[in-house]
N, C-alpha and C positions, 0 to 999 in steps of 0.2 A: 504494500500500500504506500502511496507517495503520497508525503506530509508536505502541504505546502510552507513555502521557506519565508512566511510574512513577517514582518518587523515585531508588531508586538500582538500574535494573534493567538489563542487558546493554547496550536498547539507548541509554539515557541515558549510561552512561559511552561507547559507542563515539562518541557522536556530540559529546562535549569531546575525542576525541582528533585530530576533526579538525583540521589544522594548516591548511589551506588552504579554509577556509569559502565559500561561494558566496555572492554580495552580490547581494541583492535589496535597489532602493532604496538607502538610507544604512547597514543592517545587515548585521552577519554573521551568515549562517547557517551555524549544522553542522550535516552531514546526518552519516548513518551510513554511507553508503557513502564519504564524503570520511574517515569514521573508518578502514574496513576499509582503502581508499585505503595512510595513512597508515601502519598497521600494515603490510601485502603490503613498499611500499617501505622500511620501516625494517627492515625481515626481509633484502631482498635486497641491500640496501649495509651492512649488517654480514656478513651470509653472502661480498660480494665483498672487503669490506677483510679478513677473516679468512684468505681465498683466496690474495689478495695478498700479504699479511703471511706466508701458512706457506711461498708462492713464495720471498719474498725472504728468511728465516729459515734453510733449505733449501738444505745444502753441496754442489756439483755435483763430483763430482770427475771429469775429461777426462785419459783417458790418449790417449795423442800416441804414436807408436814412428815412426821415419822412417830410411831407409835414408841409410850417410854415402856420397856417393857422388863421394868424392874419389880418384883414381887415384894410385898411386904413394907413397901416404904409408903410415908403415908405424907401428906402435902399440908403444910400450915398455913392456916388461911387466917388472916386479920381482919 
């Protein structure tokens, strides 16, 4: 598929956003899908540290009741 080569059009910016260029020879190349790449994963480890972050933020409260199951002892009441 041929990307056209526009000064500052969608897919020009997408493919500086790639972080991880494919090297052909001595150079880096950005492609666009190494852009979309980059966007998908910086969507989904902020969407999981956010995840993370409202888990750990997030007050549990754990009720317990347990029977006292000691014989012979007796409770003073005032």
């Amino acid at each position: 598929m041929a990307v056209p080569q526009g000064g500052g059009g969608l897919f020009s910016k997408l493919k500086s956003l790639d972080a991880y260029p494919k090297i052909n020879e001595d150079f880096f190349t950005k492609t666009m899908s190494g852009g979309i790449i980059t966007i998908v994963a910086s969507v989904v480890m902020v969407v999981l540290f956010l995840s993370e972050l409202r888990l750990y933020m997030t007050k549990q409260s754990v009720h317990e009741l347990s029977v006292d199951i000691g014989r012979g002892e007796k409770i003073s009441i005032h």
